[in-house]
N, CA, C and O atoms as a GROMACS GRO file, in nm:
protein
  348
    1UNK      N    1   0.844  -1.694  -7.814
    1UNK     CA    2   0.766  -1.800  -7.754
    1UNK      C    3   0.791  -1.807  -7.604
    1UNK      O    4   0.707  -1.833  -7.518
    2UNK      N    5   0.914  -1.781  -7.588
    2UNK     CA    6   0.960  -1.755  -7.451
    2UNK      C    7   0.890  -1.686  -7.382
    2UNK      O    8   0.874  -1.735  -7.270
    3UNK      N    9   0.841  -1.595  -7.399
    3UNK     CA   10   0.779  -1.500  -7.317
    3UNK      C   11   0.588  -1.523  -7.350
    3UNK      O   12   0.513  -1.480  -7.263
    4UNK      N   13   0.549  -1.566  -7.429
    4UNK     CA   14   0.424  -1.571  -7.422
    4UNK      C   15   0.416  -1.732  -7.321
    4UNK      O   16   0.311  -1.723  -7.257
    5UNK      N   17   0.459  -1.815  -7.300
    5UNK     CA   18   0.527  -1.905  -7.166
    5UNK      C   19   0.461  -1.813  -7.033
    5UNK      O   20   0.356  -1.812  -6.969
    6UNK      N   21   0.614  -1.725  -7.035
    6UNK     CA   22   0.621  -1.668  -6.898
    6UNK      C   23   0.517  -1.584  -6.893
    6UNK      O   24   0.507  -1.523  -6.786
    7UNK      N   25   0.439  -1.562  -6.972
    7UNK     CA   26   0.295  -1.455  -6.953
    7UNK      C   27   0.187  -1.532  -6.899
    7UNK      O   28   0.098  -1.482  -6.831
    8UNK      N   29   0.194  -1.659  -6.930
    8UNK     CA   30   0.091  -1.762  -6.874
    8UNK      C   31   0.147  -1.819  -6.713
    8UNK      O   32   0.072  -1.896  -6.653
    9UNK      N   33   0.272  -1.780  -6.650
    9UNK     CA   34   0.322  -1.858  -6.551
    9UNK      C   35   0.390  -1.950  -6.583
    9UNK      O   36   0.456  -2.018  -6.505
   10UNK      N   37   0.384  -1.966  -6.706
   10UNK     CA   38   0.470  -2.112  -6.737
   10UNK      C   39   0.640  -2.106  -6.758
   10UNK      O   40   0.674  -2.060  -6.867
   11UNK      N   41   0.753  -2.149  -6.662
   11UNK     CA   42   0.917  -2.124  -6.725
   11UNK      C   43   0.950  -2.217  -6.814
   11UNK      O   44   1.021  -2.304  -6.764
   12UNK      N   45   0.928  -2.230  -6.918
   12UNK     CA   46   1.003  -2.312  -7.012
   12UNK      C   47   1.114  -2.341  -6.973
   12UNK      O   48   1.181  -2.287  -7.061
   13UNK      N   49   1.205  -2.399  -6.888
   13UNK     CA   50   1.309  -2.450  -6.828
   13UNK      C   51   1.331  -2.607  -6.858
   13UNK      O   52   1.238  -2.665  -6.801
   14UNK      N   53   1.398  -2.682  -6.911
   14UNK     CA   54   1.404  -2.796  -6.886
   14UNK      C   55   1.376  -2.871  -7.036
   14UNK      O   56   1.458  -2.857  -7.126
   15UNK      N   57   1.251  -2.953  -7.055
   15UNK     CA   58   1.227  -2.966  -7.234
   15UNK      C   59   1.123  -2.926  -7.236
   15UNK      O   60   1.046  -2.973  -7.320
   16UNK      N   61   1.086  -2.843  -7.165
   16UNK     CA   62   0.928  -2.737  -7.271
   16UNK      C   63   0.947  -2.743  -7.395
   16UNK      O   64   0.887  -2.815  -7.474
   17UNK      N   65   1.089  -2.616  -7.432
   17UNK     CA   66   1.061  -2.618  -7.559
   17UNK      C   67   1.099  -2.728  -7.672
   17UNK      O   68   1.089  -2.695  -7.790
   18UNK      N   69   1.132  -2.827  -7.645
   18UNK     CA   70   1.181  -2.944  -7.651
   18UNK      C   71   1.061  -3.054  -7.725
   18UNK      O   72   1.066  -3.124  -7.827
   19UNK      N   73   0.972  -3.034  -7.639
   19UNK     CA   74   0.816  -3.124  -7.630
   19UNK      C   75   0.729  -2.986  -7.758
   19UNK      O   76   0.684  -3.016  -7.869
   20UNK      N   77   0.729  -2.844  -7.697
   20UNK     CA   78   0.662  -2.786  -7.830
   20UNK      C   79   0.703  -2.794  -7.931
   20UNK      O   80   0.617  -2.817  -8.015
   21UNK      N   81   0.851  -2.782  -7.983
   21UNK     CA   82   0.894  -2.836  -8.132
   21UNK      C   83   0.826  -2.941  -8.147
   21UNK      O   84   0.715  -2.911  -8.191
   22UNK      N   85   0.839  -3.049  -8.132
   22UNK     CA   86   0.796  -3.146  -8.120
   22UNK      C   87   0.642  -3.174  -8.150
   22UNK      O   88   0.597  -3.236  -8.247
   23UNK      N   89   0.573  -3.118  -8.051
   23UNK     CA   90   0.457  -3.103  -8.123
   23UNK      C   91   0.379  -2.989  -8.231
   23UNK      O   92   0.269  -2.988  -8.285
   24UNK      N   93   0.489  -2.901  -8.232
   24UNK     CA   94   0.496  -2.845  -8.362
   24UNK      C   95   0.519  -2.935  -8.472
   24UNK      O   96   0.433  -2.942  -8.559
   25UNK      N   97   0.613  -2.998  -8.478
   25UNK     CA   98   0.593  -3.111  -8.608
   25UNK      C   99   0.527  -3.159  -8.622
   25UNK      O  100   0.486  -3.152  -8.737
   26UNK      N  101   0.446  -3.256  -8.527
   26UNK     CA  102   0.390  -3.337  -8.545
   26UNK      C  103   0.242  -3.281  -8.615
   26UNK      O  104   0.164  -3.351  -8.680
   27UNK      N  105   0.225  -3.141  -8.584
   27UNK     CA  106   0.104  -3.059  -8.621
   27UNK      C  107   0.115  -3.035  -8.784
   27UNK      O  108   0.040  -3.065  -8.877
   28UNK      N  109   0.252  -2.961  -8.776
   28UNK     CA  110   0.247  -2.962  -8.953
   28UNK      C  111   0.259  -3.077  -9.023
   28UNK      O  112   0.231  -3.064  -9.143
   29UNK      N  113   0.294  -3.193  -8.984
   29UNK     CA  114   0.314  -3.303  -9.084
   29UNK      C  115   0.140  -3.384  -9.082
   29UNK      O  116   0.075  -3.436  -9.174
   30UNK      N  117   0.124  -3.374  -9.003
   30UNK     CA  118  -0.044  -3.404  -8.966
   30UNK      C  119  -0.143  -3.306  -9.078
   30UNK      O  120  -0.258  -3.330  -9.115
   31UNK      N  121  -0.075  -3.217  -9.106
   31UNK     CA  122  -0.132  -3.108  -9.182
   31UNK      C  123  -0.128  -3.130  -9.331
   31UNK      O  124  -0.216  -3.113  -9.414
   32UNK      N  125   0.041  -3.185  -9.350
   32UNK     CA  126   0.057  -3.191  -9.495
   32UNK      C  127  -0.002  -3.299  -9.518
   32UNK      O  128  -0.053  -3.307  -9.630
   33UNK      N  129  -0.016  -3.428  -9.417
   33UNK     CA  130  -0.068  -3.547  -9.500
   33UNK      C  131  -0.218  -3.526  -9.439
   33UNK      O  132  -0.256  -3.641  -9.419
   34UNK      N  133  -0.301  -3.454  -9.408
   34UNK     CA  134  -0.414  -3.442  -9.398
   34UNK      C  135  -0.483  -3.550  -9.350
   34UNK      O  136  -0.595  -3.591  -9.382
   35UNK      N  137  -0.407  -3.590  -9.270
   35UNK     CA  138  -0.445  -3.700  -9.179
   35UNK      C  139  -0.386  -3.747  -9.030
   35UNK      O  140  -0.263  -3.738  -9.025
   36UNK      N  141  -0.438  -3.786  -8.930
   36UNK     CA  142  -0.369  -3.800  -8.748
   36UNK      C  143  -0.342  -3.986  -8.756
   36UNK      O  144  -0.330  -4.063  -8.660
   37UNK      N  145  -0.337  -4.020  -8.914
   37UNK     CA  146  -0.308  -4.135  -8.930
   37UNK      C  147  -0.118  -4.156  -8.861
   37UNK      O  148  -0.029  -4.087  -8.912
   38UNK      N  149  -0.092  -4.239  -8.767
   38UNK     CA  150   0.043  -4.245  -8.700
   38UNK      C  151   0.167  -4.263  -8.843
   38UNK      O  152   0.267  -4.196  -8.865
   39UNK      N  153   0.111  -4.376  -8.919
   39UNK     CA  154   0.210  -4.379  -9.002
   39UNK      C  155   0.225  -4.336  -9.146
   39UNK      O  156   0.317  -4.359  -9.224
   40UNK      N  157   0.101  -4.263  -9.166
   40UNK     CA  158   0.110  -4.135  -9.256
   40UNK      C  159   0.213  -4.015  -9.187
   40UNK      O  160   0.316  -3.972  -9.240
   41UNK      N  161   0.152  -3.972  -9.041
   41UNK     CA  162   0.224  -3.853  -9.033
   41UNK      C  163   0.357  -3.875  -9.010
   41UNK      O  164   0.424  -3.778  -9.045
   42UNK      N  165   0.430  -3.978  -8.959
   42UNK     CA  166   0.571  -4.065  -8.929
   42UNK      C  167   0.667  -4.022  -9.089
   42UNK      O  168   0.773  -3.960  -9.093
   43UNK      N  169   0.574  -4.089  -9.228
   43UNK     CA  170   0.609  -4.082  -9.316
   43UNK      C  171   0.637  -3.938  -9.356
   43UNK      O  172   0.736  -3.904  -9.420
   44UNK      N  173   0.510  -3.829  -9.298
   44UNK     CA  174   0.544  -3.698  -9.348
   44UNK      C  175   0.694  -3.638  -9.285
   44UNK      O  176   0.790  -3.595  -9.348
   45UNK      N  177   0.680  -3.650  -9.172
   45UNK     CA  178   0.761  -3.602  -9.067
   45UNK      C  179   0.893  -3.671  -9.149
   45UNK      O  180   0.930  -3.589  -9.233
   46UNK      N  181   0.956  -3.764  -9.151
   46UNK     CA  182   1.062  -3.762  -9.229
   46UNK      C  183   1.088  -3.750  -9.347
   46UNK      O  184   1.192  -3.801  -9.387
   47UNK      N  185   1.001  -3.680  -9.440
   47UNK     CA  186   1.031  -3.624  -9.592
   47UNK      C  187   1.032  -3.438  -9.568
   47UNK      O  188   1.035  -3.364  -9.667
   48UNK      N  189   1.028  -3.388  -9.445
   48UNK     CA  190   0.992  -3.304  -9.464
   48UNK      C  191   1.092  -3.238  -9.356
   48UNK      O  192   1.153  -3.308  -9.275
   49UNK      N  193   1.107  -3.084  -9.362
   49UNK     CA  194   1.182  -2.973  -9.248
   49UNK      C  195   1.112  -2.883  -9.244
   49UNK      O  196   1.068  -2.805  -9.328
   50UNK      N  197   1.095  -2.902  -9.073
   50UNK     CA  198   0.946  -2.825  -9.017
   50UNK      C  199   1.054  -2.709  -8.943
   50UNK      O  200   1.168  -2.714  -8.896
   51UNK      N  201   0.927  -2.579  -8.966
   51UNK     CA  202   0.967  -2.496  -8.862
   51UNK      C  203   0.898  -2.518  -8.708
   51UNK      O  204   0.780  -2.540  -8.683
   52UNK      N  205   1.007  -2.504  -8.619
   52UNK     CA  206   0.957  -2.457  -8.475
   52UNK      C  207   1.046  -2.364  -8.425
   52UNK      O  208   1.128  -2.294  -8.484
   53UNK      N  209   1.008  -2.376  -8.257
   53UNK     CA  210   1.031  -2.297  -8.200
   53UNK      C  211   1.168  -2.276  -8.181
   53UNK      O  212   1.197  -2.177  -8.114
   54UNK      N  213   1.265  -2.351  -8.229
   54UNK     CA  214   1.408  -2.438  -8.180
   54UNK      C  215   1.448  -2.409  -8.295
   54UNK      O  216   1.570  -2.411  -8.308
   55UNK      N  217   1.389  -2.382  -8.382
   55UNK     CA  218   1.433  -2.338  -8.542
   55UNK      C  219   1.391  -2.454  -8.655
   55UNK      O  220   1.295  -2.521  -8.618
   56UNK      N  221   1.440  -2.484  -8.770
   56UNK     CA  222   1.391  -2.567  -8.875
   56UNK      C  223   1.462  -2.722  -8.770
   56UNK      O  224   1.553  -2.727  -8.688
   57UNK      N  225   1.405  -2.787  -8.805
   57UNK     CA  226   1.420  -2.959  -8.772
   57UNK      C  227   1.396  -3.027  -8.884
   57UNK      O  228   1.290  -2.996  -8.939
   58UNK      N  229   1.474  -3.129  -8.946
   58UNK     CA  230   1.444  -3.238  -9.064
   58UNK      C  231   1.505  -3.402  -8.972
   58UNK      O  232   1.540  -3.438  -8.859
   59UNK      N  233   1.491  -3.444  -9.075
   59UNK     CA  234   1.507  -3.594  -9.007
   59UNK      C  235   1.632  -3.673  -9.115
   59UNK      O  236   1.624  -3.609  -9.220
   60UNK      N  237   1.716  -3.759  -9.128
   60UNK     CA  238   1.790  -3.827  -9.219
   60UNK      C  239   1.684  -3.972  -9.219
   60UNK      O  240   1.588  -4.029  -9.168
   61UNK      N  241   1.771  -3.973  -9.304
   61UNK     CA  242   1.698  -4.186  -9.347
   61UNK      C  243   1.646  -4.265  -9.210
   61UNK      O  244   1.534  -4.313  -9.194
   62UNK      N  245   1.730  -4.265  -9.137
   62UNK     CA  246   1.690  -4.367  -8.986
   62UNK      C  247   1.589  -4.280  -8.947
   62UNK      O  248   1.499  -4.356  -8.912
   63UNK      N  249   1.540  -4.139  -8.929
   63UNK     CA  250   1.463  -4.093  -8.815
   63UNK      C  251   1.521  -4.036  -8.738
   63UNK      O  252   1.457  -4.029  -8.633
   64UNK      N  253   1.672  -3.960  -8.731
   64UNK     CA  254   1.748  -3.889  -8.646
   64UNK      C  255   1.734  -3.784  -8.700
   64UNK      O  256   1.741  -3.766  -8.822
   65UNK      N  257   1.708  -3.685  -8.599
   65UNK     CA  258   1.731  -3.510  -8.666
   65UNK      C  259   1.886  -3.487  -8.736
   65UNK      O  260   1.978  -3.553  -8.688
   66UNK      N  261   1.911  -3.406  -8.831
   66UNK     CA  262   2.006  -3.402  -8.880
   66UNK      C  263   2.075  -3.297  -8.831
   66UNK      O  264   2.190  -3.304  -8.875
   67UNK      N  265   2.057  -3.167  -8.734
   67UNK     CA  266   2.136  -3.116  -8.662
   67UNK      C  267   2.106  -3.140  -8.499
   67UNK      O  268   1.993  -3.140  -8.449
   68UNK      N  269   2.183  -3.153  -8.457
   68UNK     CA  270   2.230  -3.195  -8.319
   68UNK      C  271   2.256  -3.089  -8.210
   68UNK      O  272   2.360  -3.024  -8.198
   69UNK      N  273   2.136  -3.082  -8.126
   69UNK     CA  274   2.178  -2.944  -8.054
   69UNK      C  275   2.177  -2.996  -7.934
   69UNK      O  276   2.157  -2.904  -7.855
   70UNK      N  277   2.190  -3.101  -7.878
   70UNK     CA  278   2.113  -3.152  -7.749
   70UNK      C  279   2.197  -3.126  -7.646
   70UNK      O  280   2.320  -3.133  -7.649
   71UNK      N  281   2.098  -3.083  -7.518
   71UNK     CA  282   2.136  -3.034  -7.402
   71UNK      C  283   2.081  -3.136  -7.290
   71UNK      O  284   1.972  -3.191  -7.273
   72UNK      N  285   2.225  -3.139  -7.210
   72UNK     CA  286   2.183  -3.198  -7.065
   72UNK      C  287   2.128  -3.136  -6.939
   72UNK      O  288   2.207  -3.102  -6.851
   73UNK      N  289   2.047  -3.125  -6.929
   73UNK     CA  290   2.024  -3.039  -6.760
   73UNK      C  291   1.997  -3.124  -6.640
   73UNK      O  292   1.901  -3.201  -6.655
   74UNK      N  293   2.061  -3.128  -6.519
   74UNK     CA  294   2.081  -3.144  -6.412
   74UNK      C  295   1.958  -3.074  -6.318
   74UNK      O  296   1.939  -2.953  -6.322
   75UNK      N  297   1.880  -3.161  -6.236
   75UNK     CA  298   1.779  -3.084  -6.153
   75UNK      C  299   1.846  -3.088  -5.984
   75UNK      O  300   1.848  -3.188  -5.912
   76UNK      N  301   1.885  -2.982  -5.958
   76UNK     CA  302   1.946  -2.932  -5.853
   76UNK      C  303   1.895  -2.834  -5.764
   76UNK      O  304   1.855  -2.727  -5.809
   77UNK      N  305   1.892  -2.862  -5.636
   77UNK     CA  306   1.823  -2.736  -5.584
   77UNK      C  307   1.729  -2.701  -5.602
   77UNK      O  308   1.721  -2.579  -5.588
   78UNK      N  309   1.605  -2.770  -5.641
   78UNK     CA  310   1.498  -2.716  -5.667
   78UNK      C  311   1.473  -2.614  -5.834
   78UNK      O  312   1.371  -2.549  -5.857
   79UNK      N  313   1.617  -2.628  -5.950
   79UNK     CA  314   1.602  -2.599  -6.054
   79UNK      C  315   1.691  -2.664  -6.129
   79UNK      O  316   1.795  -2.707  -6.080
   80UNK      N  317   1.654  -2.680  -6.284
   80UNK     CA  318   1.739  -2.704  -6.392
   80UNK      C  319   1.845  -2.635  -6.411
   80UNK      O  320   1.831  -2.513  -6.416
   81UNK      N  321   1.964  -2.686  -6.424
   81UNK     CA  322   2.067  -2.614  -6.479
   81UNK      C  323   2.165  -2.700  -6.538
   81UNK      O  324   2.188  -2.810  -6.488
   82UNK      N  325   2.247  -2.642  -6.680
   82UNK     CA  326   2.268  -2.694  -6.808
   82UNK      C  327   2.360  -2.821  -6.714
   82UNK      O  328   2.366  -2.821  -6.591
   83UNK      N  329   2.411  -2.902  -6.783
   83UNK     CA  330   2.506  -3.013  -6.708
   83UNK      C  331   2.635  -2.967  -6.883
   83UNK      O  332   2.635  -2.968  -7.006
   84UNK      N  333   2.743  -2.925  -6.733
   84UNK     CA  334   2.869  -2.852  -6.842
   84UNK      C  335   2.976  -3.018  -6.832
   84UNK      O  336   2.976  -3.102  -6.741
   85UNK      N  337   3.039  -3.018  -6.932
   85UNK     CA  338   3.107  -3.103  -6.953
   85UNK      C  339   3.231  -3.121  -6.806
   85UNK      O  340   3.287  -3.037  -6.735
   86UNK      N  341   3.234  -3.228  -6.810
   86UNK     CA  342   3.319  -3.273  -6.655
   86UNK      C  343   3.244  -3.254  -6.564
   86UNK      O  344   3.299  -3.304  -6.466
   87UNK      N  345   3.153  -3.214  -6.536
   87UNK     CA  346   3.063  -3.168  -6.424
   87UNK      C  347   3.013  -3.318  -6.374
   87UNK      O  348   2.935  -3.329  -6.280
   0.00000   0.00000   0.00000
């Protein structure tokens, strides 16, 4: 996915791919309940583990993803770069 991005000009740097998971789910759960109803697809989206780009995503009881990958980035200099612990 990375590179079909950078084929368009686009650097996925920052939460690109972040926002496409994202709306990767929201596409397949929209799909399974066959409807752009908000709290149909809300309901799908947490019975279900979608693939994206970031890999499989599911949700627990509250609405929190159940694996935890999250990254900080720092905009510096005119680019993103990761924010390392103590930094």
């Amino acid at each position: 996915m990375v590179d079909k991005f950078k084929a368009k000009n686009i650097d996925p740097e920052g939460y690109v791919l972040y926002t496409y998971a994202a709306v990767q789910v929201w596409a397949q759960a929209a799909t399974q309940a066959k409807t752009t109803d908000p709290k149909k697809v809300a309901e799908a989206i947490h019975k279900g583990k979608w693939n994206t780009v970031l890999g499989p995503i599911s949700y627990d009881a509250k609405g929190d993803i159940t694996v935890i990958d999250y990254v900080f980035y720092v905009w510096k200099n005119g680019k993103y770069s990761e924010l390392q612990g103590g930094s």
